[in-house]
Structures are given as structure tokens and as C-alpha cells.
C-alpha positions in Angstrom: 70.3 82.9 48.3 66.9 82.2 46.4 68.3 81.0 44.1 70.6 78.6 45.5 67.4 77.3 47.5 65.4 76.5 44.5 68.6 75.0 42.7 68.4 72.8 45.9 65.0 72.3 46.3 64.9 71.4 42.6 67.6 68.4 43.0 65.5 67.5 46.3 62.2 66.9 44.6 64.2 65.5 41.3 65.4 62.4 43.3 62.3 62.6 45.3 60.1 62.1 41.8 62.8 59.2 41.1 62.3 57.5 43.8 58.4 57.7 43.9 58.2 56.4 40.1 60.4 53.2 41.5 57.7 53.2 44.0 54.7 53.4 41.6 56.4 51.1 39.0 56.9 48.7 41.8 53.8 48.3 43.1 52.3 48.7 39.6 54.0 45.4 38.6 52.9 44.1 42.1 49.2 44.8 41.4 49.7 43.7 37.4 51.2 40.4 38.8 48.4 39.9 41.5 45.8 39.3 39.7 47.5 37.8 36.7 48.3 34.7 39.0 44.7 34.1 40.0 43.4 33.8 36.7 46.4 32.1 35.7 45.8 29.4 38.0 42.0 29.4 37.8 42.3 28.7 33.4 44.5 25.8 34.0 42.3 24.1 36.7 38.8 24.6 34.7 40.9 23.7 31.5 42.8 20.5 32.7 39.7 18.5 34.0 
């Protein structure tokens, strides 16, 4: 029985770990891309004039 409940557990938290690293990787390419933009936009503006 013990067993069979850690087996489970185990394949719980597995695809619970997979689907919080899609959540981290997603929001760390949201934060990456966040503030990449504002510089981004800022360069070209003080650049171009």
C-alpha cells in the first residue's frame, strides 16, 4: 500500500514539477522580455535624434 502511494505521489509531484518549470520558464521569458523592450525603445529614440 505504501508503496503504491509513493509510486503515486512520485508521478503526482513529477508532472507537478513539469508544469511549474513551464510556469517559471514562462514568466522568466515574460520578465526577460519586459524590460528588454523599454530599453529597446528608449536606445533608438535617444540614438535617432
Amino acid at each position: 500500500m505504501a508503496a503504491k502511494r509513493k509510486a503515486s505521489t512520485k508521478k503526482d509531484l513529477e508532472s507537478k514539477i513539469a508544469e511549474l518549470e513551464e510556469k517559471l520558464t514562462k514568466l522568466s521569458t515574460q520578465l526577460e522580455a519586459k524590460p528588454a523592450p523599454k530599453p529597446a525603445e528608449t536606445k533608438p529614440a535617444e540614438t535617432k535624434p
